[in-house]
C-alpha positions in Angstrom: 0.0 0.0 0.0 2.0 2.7 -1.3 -0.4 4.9 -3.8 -0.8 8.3 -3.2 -5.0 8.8 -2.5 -6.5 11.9 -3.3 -9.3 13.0 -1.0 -11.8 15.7 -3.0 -14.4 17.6 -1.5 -16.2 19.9 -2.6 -17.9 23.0 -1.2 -20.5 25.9 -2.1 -22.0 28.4 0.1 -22.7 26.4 3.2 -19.9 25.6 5.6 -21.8 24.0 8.5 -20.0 20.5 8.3 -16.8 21.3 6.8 -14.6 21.4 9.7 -15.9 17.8 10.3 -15.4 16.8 7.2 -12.2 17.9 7.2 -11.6 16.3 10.5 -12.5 12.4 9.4 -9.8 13.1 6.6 -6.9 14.2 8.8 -7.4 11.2 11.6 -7.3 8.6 8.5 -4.6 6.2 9.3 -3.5 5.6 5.7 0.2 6.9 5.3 -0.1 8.6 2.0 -3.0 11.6 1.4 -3.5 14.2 -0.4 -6.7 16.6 0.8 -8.2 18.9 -1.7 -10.5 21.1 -1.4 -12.5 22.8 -4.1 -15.1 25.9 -3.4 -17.2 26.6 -6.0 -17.6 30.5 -6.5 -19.1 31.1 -2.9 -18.9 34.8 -1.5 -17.8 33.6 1.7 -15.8 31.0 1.5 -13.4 30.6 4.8 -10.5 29.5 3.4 -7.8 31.0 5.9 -9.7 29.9 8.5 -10.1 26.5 6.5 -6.1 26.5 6.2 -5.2 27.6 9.5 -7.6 24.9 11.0 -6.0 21.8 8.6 -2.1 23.2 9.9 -3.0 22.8 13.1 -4.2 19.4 13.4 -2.4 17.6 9.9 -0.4 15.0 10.9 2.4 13.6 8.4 0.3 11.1 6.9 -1.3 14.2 5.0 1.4 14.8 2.2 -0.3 17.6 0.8 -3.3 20.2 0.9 -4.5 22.2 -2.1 -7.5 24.4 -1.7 -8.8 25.6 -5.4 -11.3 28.7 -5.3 -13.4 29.3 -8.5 -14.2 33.4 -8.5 -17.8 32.6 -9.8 -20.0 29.3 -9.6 -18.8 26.7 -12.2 -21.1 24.2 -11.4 -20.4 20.4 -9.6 -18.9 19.0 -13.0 -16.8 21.5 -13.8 -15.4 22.2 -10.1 -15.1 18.3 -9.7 -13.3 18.2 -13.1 -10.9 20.9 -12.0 -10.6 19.6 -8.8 -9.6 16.3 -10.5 -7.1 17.2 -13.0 -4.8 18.8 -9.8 -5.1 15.5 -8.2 -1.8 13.9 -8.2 -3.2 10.5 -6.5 -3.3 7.0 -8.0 -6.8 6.9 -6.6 -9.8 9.4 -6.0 -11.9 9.6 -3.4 -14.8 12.3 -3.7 -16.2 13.3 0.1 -18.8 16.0 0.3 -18.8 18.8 2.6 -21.6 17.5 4.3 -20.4 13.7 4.5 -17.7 12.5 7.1 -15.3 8.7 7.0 -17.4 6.6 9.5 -14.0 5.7 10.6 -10.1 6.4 10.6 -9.8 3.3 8.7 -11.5 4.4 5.7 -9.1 5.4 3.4 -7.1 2.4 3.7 -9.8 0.0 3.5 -10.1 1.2 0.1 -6.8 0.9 -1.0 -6.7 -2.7 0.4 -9.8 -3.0 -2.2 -8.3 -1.5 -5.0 -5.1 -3.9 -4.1 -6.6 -7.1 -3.9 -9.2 -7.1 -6.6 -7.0 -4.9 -9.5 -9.8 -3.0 -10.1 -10.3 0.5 -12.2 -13.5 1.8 -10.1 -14.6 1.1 -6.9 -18.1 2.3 -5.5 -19.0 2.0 -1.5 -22.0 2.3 0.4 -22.7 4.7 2.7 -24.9 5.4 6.1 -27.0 8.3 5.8 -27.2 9.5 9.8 -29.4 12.0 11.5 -28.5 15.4 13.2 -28.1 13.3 16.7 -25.7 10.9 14.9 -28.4 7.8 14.5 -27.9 6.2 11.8 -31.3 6.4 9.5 -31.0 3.9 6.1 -27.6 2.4 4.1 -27.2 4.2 0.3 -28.0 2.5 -1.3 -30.5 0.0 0.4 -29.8 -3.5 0.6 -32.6 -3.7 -2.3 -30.7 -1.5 -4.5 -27.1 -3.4 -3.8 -29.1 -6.5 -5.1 -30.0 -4.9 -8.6 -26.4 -3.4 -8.9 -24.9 -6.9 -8.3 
């Protein structure tokens, strides 16, 4: 497990979560990540804050952090295109701004994924929780897994 991963998330206008966002990427135990974010033409966008926050808690299994500000509104694609083409990782991982890693173990649970099975794309579930942290449904549902299988 030696690839660089490339952690994306993307952000526009609301701010709320970030900070944990930002948080379940620095306490991932994989050795090798890059963090970008990418703000999509938002008036008040944080991003000193944002950096000054990230420096103070980035341990040195964070390689690098790139934070990409649009001056207007490109749209998801285009930001997530951008975003992409800076990405210097052997694999991408898109986290919203909203979302959070369940775990620290995330990242490298993904990589031992990509590793054993040689595969080109990889797509996980997730746990869609409530404002007190319960969790409410898996996306998809178990249904939905069935149909994709």
């Amino acid at each position: 497990m030696n690839e660089l991963v490339s952690v994306v998330t993307l952000t526009y206008q609301k701010f709320e979560k970030l900070f944990d966002t930002i948080d379940s990427v620095l306490c991932q135990d994989y050795s090798k990540i890059e963090y970008i974010i990418s703000d999509d033409g938002s008036m008040n966008f944080p991003e000193e804050k944002i950096r000054q926050y990230i420096e103070e808690r980035r341990n040195e299994n964070i390689k690098s952090v790139r934070i990409i500000t649009h001056d207007k509104n490109q749209g998801t694609v285009k930001n997530i295109n951008c975003a992409y083409r800076q990405a210097k990782g052997d694999i991408l991982i898109p986290l919203s701004a909203d979302d959070a890693f369940l775990s620290n173990n995330v990242v490298r649970r993904i990589v031992e994924v990509f590793e054993k099975r040689g595969c080109e794309v990889l797509t996980v579930g997730r746990i869609l929780y409530n404002e007190q942290g319960e969790p409410v449904r898996n996306i998809p549902t178990k249904k939905e897994s069935q149909i994709l299988e």
